[in-house]
C-alpha positions in Angstrom: 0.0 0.0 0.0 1.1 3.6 -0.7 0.8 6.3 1.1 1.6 10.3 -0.4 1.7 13.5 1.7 0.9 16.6 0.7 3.9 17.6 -0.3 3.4 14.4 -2.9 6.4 12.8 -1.0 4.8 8.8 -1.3 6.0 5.9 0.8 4.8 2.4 0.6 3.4 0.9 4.0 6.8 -1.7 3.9 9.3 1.9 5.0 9.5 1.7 8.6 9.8 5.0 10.4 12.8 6.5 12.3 12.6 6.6 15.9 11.0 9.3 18.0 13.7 12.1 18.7 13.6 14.7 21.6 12.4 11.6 24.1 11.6 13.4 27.7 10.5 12.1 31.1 8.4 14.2 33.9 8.1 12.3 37.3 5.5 11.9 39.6 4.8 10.7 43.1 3.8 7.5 41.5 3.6 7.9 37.8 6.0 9.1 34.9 5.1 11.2 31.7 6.9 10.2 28.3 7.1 12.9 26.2 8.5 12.8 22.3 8.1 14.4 18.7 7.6 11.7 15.7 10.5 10.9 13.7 10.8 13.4 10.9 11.6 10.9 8.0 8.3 11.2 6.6 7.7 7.5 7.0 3.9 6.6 8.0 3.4 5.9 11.6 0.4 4.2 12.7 1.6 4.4 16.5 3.8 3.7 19.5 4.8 1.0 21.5 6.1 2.2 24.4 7.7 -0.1 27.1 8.5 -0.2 31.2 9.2 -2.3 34.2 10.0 -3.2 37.7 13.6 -3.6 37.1 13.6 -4.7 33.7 12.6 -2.7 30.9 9.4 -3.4 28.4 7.8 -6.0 30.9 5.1 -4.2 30.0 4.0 -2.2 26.9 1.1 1.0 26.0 0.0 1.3 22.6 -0.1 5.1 22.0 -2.1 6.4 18.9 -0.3 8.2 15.8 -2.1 11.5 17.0 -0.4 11.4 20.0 3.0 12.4 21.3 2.6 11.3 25.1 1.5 9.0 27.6 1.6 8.9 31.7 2.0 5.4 33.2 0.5 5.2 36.2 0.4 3.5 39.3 4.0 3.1 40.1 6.1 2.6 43.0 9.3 3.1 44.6 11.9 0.2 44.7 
């Protein structure tokens, strides 16, 4: 599948996008933001995986929407 911009820049669905850039972090009493911009490639992106864990990073994943360029994980606590 192809996919063309406005700029008439097309990409086919198989181009996977660059990684976020300017990747920040807010903390919380017992939560953290995530804060990014997309990837500037022009590549589609659909959305983000974004993993965390007790110890050991991506235990656990959120599926953030293309629209969106944050999420809050909630809940946590202090080792």
């Amino acid at each position: 599948m192809m996919f063309c911009s406005d700029g008439g820049v097309c990409r086919t669905e198989s181009s996977l996008p660059g990684k976020p850039t300017y990747v920040r972090t807010r903390t919380f009493s017992d939560s953290v933001m995530v804060t990014w911009l997309a990837p500037d490639d022009g590549d589609l992106v659909r959305g983000y995986m974004v993993g965390y864990g007790e110890g050991v990073p991506d235990v656990n994943w959120r599926y953030v929407d293309a629209t969106s360029n944050n999420v809050t994980i909630r809940n946590l606590s202090i080792l």
